[in-house]
C-alpha positions, 0 to 999 in steps of 0.5 A: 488539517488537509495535505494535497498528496497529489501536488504536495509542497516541498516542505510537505514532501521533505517532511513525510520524507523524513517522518515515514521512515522514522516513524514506521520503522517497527511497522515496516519490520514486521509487515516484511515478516508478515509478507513471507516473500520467496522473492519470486511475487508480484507486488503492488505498493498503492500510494507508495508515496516517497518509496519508503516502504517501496525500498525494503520490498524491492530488496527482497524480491531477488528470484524474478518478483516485481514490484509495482508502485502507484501513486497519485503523485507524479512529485512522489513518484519521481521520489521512488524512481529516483530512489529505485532507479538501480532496479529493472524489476520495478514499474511505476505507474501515476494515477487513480487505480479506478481509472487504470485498467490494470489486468485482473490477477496481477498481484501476489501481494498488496501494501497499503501504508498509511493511505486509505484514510487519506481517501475520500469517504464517498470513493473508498469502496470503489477504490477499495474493490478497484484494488481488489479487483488486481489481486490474484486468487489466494492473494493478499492486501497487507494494511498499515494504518492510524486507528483514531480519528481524527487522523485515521480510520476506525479498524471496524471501518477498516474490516468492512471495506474489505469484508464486502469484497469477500476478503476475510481479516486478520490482526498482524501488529498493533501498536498504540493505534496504529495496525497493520492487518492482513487480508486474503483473497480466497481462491475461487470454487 
């Protein structure tokens, strides 16, 4: 089954709506943990969909943080700046990081929910390195994502996405087959 994320249905949106959240409860819960914000980080939420997990971080950076959502979607995105509205710490930006020209260094932090294998294939190491390349040095990519095919991606995919960035990995939760995976960006030498 193929969904179109970029122009969804509204059922489709009312669904994944509803779904996310209930599902990813316990995912959100611990990637919060596993985020140790300060509250003072710049964070981008790619593919930030209907702003679930977008809603929980933004709750958290209360000392001058920023959270960035970016998303393919201009229906999804009109969801998060609907649910966000009351926040002046928030941009929203619509979409595909390969083509955005965002600075190097930017980001603190980086979540990613439920997306990468929703991409394509053939594009995902560009994707991948586009995101990276956002990353600030001793930065970090936080991974939430279905681990069996049909609908996910093999974590040993996963891990080489970003280990042939030069990121370096590490397990933060696993349940049944989802993860949720923790990748650092070194500072430079």
């Amino acid at each position: 089954m193929s969904f179109n994320f970029k122009n969804p249905s509204k059922l489709f949106s009312w669904f994944y709506s509803l779904f996310c959240p209930i599902y990813g409860r316990s995912y959100y819960k611990e990637l919060l943990k596993a985020l140790q914000l300060s509250g003072n980080e710049s964070i981008l939420d790619f593919g930030s969909g209907a702003g679930v997990l977008a809603k929980k971080i933004i709750k958290e950076l209360s000392n001058g943080g920023k959270l960035t959502c970016l998303d393919l979607s201009e229906a999804f995105l009109n969801k998060v700046r609907k649910k966000l509205r009351k926040y002046p710490n928030i941009d929203f930006i619509l979409g595909d990081i390969r083509n955005l020209r965002i600075p190097s260094n930017t980001f603190d932090r980086i979540t990613i929910s439920w997306v990468i294998h929703h991409l394509p294939g053939d594009a995902l190491p560009d994707i991948i390195q586009s995101i990276i390349d956002t990353l600030k040095p001793n930065g970090k990519v936080y991974v939430i994502e279905f681990l069996s095919t049909p609908h996910g991606i093999a974590d040993a995919e996963l891990f080489k996405l970003f280990n042939e960035t030069g990121l370096s990995e590490s397990v933060v939760f696993r349940k049944k087959n989802t993860g949720i995976f923790e990748f650092k960006k070194e500072s430079a030498k």
